[in-house]
Jmol script that loads the backbone (N, CA, C; Angstrom):
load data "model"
ATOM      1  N   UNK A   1      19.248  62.936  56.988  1.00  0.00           N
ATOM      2  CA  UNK A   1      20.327  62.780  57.949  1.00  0.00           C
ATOM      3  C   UNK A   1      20.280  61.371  58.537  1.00  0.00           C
ATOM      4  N   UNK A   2      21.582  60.552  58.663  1.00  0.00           N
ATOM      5  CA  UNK A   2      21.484  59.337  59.301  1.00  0.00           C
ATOM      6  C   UNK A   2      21.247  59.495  60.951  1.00  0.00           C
ATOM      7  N   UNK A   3      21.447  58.245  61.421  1.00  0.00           N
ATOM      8  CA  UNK A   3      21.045  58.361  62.894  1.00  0.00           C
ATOM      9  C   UNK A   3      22.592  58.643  63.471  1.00  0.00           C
ATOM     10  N   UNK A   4      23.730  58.295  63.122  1.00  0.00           N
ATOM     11  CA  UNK A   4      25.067  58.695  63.410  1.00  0.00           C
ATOM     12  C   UNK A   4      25.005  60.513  63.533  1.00  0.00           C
ATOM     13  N   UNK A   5      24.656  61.421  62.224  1.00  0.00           N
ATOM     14  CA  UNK A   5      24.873  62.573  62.147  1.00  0.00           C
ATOM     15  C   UNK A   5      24.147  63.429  62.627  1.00  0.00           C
ATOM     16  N   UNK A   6      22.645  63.028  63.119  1.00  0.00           N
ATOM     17  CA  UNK A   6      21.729  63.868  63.889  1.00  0.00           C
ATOM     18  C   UNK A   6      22.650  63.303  65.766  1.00  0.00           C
ATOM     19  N   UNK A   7      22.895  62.386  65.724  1.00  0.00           N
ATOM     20  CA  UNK A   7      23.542  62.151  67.235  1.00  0.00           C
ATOM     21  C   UNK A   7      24.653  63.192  67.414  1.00  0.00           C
ATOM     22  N   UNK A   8      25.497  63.109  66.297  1.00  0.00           N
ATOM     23  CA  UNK A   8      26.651  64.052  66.098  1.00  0.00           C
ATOM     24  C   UNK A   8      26.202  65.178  66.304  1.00  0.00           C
ATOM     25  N   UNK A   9      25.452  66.052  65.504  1.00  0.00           N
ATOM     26  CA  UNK A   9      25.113  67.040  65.479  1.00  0.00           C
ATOM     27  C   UNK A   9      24.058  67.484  67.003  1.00  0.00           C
ATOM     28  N   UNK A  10      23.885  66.750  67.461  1.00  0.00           N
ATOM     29  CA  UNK A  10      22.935  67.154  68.708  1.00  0.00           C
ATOM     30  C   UNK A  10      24.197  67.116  70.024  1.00  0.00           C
ATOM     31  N   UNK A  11      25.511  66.222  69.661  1.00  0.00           N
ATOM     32  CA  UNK A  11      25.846  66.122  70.592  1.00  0.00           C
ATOM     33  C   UNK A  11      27.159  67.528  70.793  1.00  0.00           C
ATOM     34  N   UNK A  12      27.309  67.671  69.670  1.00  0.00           N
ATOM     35  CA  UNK A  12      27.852  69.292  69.498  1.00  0.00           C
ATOM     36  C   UNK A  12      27.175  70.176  70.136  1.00  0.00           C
ATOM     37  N   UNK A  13      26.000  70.429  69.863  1.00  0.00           N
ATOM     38  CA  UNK A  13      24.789  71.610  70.425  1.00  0.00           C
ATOM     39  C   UNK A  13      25.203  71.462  71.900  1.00  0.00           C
ATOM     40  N   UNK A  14      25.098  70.012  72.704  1.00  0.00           N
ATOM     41  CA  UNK A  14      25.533  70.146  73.588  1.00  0.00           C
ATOM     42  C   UNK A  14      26.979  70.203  74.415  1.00  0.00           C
ATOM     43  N   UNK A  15      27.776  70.297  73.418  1.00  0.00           N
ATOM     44  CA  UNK A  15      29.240  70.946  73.571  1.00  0.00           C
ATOM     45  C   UNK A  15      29.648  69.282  74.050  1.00  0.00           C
ATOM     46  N   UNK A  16      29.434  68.215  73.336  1.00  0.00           N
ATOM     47  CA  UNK A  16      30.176  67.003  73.938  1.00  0.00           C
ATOM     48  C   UNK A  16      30.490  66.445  72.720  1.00  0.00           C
ATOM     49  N   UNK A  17      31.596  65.870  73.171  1.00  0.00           N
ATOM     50  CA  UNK A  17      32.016  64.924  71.902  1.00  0.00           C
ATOM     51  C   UNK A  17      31.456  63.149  71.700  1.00  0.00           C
ATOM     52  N   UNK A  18      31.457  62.655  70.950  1.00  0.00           N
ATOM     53  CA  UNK A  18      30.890  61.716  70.956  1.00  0.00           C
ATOM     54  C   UNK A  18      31.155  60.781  71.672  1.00  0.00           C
ATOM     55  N   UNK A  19      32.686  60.397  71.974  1.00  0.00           N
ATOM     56  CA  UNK A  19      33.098  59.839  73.407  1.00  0.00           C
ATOM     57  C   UNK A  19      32.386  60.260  74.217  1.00  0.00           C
ATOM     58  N   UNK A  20      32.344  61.385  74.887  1.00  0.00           N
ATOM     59  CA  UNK A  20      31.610  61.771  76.081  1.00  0.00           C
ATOM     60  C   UNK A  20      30.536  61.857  76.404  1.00  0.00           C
ATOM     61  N   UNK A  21      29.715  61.849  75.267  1.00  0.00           N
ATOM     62  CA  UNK A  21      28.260  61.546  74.978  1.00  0.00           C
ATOM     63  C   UNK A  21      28.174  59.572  75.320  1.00  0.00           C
ATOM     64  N   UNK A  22      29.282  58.883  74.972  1.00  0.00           N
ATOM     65  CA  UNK A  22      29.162  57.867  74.881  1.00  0.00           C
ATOM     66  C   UNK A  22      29.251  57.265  76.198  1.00  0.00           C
ATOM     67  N   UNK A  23      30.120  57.764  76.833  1.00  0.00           N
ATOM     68  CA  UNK A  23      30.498  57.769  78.557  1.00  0.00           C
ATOM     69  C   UNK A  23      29.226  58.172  79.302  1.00  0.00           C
ATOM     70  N   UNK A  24      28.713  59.050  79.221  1.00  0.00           N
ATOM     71  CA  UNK A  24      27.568  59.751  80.189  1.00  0.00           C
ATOM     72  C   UNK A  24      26.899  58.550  79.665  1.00  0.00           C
ATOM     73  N   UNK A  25      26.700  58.128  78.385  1.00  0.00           N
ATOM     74  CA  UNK A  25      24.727  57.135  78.450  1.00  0.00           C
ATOM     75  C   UNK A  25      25.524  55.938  79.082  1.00  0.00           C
ATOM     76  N   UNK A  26      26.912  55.743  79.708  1.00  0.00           N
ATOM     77  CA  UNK A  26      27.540  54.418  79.979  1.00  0.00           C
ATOM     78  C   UNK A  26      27.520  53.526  79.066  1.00  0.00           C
ATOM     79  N   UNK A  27      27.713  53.904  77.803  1.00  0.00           N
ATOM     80  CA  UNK A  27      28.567  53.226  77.118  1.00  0.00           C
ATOM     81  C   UNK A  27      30.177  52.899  76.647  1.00  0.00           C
ATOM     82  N   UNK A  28      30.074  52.597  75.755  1.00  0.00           N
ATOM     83  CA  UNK A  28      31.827  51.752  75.373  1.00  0.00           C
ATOM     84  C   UNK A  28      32.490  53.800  74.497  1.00  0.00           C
ATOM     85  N   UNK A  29      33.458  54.242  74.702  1.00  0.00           N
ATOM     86  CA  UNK A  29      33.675  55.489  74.260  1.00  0.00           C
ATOM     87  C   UNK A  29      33.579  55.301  72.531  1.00  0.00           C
ATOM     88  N   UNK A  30      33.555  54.303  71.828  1.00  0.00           N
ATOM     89  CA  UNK A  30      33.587  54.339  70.709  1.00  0.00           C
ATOM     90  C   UNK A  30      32.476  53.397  69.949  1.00  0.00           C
ATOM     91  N   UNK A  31      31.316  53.621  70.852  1.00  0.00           N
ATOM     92  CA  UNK A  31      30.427  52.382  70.650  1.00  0.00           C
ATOM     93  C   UNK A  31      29.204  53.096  69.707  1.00  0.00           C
ATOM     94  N   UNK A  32      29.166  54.766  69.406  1.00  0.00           N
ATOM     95  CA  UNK A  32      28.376  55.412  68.931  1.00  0.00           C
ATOM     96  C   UNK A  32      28.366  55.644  67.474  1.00  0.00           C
ATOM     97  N   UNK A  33      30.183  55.825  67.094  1.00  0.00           N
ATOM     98  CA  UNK A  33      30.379  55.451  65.608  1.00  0.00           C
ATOM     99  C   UNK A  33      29.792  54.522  65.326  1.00  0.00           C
ATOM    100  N   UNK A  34      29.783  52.918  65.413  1.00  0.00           N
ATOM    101  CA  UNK A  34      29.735  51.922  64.951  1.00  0.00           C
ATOM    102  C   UNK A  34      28.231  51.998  64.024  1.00  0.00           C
ATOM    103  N   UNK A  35      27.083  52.683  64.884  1.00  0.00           N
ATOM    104  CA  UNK A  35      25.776  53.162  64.710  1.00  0.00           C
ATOM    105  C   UNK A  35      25.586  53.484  63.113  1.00  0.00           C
ATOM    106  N   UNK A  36      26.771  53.706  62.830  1.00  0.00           N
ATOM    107  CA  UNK A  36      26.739  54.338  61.088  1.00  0.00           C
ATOM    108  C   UNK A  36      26.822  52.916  60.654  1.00  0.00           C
ATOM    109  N   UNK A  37      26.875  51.836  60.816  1.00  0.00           N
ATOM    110  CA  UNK A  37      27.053  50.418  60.180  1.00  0.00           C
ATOM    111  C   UNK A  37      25.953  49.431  60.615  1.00  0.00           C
ATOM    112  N   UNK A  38      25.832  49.338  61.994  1.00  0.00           N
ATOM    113  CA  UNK A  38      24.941  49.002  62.783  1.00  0.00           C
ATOM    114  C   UNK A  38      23.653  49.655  63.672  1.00  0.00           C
ATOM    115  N   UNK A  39      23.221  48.859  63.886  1.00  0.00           N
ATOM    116  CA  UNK A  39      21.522  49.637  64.592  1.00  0.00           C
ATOM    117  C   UNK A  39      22.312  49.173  65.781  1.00  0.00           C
ATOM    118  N   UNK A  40      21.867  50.675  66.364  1.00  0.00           N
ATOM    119  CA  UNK A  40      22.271  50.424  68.361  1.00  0.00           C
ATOM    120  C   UNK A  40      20.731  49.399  68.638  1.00  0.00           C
ATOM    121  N   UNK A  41      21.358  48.853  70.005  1.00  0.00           N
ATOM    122  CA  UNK A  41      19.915  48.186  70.576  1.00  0.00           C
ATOM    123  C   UNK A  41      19.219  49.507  71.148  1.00  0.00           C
ATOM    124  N   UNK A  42      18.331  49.059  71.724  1.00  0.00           N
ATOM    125  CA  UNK A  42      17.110  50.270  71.980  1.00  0.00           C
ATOM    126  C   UNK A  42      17.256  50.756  73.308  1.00  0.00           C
ATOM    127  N   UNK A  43      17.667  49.924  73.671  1.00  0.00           N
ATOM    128  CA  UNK A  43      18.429  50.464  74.913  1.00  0.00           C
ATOM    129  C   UNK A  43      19.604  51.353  75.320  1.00  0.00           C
ATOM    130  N   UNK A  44      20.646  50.909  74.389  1.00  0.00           N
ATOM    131  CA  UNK A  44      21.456  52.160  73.959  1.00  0.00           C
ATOM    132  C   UNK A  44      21.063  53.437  73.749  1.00  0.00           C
ATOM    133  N   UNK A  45      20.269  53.573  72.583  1.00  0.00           N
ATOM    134  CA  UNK A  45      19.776  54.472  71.635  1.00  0.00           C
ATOM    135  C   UNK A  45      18.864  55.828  73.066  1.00  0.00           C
ATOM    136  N   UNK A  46      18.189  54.677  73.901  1.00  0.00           N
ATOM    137  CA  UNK A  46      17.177  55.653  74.486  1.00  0.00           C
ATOM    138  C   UNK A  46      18.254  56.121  75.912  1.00  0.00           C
ATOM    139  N   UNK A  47      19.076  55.438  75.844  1.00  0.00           N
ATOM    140  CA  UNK A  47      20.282  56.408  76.991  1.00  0.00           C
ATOM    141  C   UNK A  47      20.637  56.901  76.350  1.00  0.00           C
ATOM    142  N   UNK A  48      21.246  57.070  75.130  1.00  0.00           N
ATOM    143  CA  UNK A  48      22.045  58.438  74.529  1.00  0.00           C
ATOM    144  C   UNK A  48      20.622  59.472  74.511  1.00  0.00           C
ATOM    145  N   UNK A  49      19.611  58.931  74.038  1.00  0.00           N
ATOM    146  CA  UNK A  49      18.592  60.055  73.939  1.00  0.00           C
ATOM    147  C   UNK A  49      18.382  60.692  75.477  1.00  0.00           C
ATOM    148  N   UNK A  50      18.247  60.104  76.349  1.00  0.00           N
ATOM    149  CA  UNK A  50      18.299  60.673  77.780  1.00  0.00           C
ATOM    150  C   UNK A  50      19.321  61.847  77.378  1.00  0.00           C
ATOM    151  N   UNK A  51      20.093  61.606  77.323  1.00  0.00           N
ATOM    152  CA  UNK A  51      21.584  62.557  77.672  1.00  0.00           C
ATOM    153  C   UNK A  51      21.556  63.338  76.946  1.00  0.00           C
ATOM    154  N   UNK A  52      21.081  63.454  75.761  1.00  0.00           N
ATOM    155  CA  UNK A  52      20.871  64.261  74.801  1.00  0.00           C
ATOM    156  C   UNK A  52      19.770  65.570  75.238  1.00  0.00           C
ATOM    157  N   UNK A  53      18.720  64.603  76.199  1.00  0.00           N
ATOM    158  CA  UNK A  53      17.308  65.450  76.062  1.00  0.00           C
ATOM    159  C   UNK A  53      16.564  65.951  74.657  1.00  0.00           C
ATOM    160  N   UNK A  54      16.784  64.520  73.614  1.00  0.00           N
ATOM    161  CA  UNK A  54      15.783  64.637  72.687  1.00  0.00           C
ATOM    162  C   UNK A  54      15.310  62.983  72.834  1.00  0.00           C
ATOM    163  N   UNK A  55      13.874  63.272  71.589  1.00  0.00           N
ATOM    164  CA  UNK A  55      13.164  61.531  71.861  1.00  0.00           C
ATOM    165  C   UNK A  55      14.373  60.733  70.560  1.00  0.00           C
ATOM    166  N   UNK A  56      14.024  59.522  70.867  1.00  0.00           N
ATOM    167  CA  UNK A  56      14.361  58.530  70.105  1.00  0.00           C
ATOM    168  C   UNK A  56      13.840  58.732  69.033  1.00  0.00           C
ATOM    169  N   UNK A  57      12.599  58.807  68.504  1.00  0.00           N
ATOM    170  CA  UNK A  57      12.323  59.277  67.262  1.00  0.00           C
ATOM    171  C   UNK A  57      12.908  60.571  66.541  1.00  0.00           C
ATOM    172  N   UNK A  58      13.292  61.869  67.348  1.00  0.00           N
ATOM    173  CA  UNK A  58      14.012  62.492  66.748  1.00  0.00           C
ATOM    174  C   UNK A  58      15.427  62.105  65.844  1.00  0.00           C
ATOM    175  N   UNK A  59      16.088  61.294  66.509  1.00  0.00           N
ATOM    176  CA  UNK A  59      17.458  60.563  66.469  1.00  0.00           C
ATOM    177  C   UNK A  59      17.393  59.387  65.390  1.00  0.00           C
ATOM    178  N   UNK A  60      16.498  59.370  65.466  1.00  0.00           N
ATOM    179  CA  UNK A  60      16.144  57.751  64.207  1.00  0.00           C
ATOM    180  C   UNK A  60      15.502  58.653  62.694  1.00  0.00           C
ATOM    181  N   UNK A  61      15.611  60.382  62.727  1.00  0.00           N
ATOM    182  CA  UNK A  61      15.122  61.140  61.697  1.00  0.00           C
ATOM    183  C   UNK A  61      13.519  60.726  61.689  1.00  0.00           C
ATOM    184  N   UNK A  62      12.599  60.177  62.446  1.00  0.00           N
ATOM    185  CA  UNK A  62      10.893  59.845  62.250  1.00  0.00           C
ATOM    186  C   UNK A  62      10.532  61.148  62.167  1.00  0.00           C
ATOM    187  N   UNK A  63      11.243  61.933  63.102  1.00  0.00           N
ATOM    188  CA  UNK A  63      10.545  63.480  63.591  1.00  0.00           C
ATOM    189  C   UNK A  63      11.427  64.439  63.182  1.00  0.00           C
ATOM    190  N   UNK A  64      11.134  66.237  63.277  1.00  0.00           N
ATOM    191  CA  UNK A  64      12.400  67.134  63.411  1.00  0.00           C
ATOM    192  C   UNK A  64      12.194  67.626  64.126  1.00  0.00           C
ATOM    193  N   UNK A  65      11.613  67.509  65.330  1.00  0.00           N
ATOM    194  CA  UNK A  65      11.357  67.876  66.225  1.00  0.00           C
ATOM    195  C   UNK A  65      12.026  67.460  67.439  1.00  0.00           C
ATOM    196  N   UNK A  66      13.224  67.899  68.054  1.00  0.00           N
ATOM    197  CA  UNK A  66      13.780  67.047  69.214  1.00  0.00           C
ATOM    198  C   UNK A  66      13.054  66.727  70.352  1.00  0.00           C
ATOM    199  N   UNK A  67      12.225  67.546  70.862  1.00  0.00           N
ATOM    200  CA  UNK A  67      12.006  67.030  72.258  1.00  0.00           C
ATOM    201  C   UNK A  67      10.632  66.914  72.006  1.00  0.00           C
ATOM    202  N   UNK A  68       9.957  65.985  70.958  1.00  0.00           N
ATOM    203  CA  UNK A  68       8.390  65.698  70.516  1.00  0.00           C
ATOM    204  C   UNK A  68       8.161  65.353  71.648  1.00  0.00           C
ATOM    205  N   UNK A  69       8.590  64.324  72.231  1.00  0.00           N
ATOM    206  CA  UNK A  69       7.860  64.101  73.785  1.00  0.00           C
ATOM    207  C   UNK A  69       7.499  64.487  75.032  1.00  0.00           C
ATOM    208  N   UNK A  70       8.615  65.575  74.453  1.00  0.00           N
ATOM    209  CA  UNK A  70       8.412  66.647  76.066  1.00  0.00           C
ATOM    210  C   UNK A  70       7.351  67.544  75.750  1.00  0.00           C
ATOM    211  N   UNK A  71       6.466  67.817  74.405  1.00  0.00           N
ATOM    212  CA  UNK A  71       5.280  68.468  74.469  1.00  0.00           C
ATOM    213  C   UNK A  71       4.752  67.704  74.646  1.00  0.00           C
ATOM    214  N   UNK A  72       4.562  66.446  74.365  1.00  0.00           N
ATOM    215  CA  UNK A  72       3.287  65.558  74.168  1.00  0.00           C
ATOM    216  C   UNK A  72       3.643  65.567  75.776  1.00  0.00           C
ATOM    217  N   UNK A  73       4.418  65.471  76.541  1.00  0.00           N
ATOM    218  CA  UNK A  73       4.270  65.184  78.364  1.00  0.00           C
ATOM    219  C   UNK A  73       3.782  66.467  78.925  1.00  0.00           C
ATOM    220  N   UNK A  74       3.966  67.906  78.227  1.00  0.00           N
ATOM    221  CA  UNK A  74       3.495  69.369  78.886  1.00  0.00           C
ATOM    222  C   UNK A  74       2.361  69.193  79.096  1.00  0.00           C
ATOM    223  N   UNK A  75       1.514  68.682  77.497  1.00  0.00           N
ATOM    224  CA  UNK A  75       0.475  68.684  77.034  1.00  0.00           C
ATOM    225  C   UNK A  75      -0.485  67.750  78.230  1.00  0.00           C
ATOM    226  N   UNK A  76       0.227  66.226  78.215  1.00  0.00           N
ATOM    227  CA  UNK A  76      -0.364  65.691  79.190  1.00  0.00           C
ATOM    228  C   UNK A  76      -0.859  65.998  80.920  1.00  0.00           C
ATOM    229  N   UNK A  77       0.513  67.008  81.465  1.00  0.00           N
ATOM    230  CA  UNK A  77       0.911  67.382  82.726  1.00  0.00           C
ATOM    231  C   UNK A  77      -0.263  68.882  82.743  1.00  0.00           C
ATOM    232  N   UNK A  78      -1.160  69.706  81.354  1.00  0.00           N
ATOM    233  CA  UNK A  78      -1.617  70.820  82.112  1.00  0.00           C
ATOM    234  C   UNK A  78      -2.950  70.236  82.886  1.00  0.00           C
ATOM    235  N   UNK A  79      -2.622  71.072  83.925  1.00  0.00           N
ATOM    236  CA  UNK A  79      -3.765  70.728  84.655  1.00  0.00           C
ATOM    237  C   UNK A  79      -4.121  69.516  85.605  1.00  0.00           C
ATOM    238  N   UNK A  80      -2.479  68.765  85.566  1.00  0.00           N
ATOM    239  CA  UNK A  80      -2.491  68.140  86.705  1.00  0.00           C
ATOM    240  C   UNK A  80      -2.799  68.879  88.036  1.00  0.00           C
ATOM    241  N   UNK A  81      -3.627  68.567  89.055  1.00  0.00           N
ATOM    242  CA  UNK A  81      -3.745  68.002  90.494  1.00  0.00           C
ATOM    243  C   UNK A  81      -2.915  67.787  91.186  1.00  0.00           C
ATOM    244  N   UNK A  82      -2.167  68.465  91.505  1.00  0.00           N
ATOM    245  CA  UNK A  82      -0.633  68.075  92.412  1.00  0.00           C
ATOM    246  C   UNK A  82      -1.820  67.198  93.716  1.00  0.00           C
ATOM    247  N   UNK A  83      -2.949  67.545  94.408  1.00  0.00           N
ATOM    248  CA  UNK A  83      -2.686  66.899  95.793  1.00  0.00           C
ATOM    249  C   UNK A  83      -2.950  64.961  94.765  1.00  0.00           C
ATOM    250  N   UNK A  84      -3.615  65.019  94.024  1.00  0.00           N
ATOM    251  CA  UNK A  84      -4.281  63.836  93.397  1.00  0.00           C
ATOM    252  C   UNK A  84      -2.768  62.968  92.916  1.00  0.00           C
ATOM    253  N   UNK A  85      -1.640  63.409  92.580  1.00  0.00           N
ATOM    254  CA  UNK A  85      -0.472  63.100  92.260  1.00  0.00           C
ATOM    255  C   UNK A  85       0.479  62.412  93.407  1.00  0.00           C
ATOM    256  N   UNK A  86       0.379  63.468  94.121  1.00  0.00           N
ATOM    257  CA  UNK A  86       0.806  63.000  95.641  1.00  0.00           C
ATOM    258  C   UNK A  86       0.346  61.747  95.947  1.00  0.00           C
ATOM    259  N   UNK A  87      -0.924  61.982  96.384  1.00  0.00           N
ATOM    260  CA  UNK A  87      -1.651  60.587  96.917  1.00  0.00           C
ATOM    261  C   UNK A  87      -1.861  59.465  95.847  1.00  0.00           C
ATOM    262  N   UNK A  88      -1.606  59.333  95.037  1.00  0.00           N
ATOM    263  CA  UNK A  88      -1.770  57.958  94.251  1.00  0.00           C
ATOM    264  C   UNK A  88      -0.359  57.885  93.762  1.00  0.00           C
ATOM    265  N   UNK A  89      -0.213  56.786  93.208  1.00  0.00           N
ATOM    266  CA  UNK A  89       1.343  56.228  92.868  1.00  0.00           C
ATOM    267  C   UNK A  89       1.952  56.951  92.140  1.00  0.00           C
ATOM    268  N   UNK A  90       1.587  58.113  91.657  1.00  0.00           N
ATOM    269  CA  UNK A  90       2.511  59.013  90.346  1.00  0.00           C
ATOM    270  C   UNK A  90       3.498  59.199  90.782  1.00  0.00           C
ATOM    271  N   UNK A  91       4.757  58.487  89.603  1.00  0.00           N
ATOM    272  CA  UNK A  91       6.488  58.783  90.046  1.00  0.00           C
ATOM    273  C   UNK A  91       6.088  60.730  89.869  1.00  0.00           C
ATOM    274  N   UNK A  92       6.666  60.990  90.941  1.00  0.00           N
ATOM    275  CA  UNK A  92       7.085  62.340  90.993  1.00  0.00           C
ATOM    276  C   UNK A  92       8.989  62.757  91.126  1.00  0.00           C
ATOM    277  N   UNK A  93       9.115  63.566  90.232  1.00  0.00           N
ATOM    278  CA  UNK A  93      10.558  64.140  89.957  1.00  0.00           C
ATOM    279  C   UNK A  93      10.768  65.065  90.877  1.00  0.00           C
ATOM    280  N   UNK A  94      12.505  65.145  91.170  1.00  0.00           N
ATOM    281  CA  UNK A  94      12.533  66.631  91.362  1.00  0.00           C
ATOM    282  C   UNK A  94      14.446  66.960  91.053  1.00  0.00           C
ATOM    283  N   UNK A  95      14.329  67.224  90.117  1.00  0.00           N
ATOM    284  CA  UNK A  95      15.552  67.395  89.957  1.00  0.00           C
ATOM    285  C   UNK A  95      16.598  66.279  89.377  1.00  0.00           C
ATOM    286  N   UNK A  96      15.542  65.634  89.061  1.00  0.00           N
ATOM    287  CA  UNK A  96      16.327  64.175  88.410  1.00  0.00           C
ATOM    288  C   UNK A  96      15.775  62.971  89.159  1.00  0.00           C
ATOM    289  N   UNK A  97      15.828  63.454  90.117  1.00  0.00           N
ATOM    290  CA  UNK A  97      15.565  62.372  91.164  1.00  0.00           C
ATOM    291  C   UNK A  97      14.080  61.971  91.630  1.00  0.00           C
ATOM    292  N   UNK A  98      13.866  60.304  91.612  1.00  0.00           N
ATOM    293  CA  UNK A  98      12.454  60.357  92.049  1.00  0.00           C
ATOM    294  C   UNK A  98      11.851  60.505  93.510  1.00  0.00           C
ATOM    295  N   UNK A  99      10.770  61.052  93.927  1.00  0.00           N
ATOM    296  CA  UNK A  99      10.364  61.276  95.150  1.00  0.00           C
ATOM    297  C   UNK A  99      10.017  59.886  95.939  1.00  0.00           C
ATOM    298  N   UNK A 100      10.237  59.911  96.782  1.00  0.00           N
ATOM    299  CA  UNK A 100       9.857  58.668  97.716  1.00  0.00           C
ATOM    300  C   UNK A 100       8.359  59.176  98.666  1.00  0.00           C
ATOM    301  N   UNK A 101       8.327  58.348  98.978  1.00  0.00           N
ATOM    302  CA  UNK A 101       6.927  57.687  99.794  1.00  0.00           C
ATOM    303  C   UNK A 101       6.960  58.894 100.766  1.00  0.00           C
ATOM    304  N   UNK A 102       7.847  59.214 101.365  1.00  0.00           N
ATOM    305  CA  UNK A 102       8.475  59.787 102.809  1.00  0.00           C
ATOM    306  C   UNK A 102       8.038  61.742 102.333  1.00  0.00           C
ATOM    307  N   UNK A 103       8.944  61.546 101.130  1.00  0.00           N
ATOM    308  CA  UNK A 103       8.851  63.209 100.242  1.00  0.00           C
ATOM    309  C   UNK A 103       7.572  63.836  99.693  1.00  0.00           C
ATOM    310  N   UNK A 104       6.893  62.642  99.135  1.00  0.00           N
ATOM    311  CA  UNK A 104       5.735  62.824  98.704  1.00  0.00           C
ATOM    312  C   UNK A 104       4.784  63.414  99.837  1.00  0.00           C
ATOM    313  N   UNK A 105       4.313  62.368 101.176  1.00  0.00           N
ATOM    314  CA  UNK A 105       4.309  63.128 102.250  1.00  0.00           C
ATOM    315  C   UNK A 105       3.940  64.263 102.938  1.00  0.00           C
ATOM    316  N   UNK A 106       5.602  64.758 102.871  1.00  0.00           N
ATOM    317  CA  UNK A 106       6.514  65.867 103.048  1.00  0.00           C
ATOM    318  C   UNK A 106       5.444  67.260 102.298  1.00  0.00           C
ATOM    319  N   UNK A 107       5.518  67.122 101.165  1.00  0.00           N
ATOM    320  CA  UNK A 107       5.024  68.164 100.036  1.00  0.00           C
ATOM    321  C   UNK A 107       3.309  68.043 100.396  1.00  0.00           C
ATOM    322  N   UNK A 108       2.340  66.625 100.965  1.00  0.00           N
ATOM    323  CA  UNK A 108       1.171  66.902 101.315  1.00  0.00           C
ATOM    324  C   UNK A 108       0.841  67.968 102.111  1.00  0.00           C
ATOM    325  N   UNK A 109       2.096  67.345 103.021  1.00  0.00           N
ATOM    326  CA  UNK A 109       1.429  68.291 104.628  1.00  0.00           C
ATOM    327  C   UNK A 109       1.741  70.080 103.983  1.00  0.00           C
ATOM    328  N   UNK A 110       2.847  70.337 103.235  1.00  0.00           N
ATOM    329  CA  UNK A 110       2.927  71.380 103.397  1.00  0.00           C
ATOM    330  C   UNK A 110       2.087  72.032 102.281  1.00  0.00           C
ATOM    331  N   UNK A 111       1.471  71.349 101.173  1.00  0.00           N
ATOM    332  CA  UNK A 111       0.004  71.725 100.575  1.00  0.00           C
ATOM    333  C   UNK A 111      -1.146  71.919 101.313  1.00  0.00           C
ATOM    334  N   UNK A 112      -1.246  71.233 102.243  1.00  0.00           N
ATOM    335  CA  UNK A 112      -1.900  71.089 103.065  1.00  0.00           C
ATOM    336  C   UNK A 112      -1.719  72.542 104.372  1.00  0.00           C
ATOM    337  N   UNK A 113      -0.862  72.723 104.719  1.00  0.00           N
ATOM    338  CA  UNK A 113      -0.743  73.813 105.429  1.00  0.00           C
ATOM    339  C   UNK A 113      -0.484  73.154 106.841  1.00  0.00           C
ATOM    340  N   UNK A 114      -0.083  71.746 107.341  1.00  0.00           N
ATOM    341  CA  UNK A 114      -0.019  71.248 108.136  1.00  0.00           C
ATOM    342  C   UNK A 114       1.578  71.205 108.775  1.00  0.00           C
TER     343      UNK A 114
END
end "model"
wireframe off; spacefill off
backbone 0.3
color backbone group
């Protein structure tokens, strides 16, 4: 499969058309075809993969595995230490969004029971 038809085909699964796939990573609406002629920059490539929620290597056919990275990150994350996370610089998520200084905090005291 080229890198055009696994994009295609992933972007169906997620009920979008390739315009709209192309819009969400903020690109040009017709900038994803071209991909069948040309190599996207890598920067492109890894916002459509965002939006997609598969890796870049899936999309480039390396892997068949879409979300190889999100095991290799499970894998990394068992047995994290939430208070050890908190207190040192780890970007923490929640919902998309990263936690701030203030939130992080927030989630001590109430690990904490404070």
């Amino acid at each position: 499969m080229t890198l055009l038809s696994r994009t295609k085909d992933m972007a169906k699964l997620r009920g979008m058309s390739l315009e709209t796939l192309a819009l969400k990573a903020g690109l040009s609406n017709k900038s994803i075809y071209n991909w069948d002629r040309n190599s996207p920059k890598s920067e492109n490539l890894e916002q459509v993969a965002t939006v997609l929620n598969v890796s870049t290597d899936y999309l480039l056919g390396r892997t068949d595995e879409p979300n190889h990275y999100m095991t290799e990150t499970e894998k990394m994350l068992s047995g994290v230490d939430l208070s050890e996370a908190v207190d040192r610089s780890v970007p923490l998520t929640w919902g998309g969004h990263e936690l701030d200084d203030n939130d992080k905090e927030i989630l001590r005291r109430l690990f904490e029971g404070k």
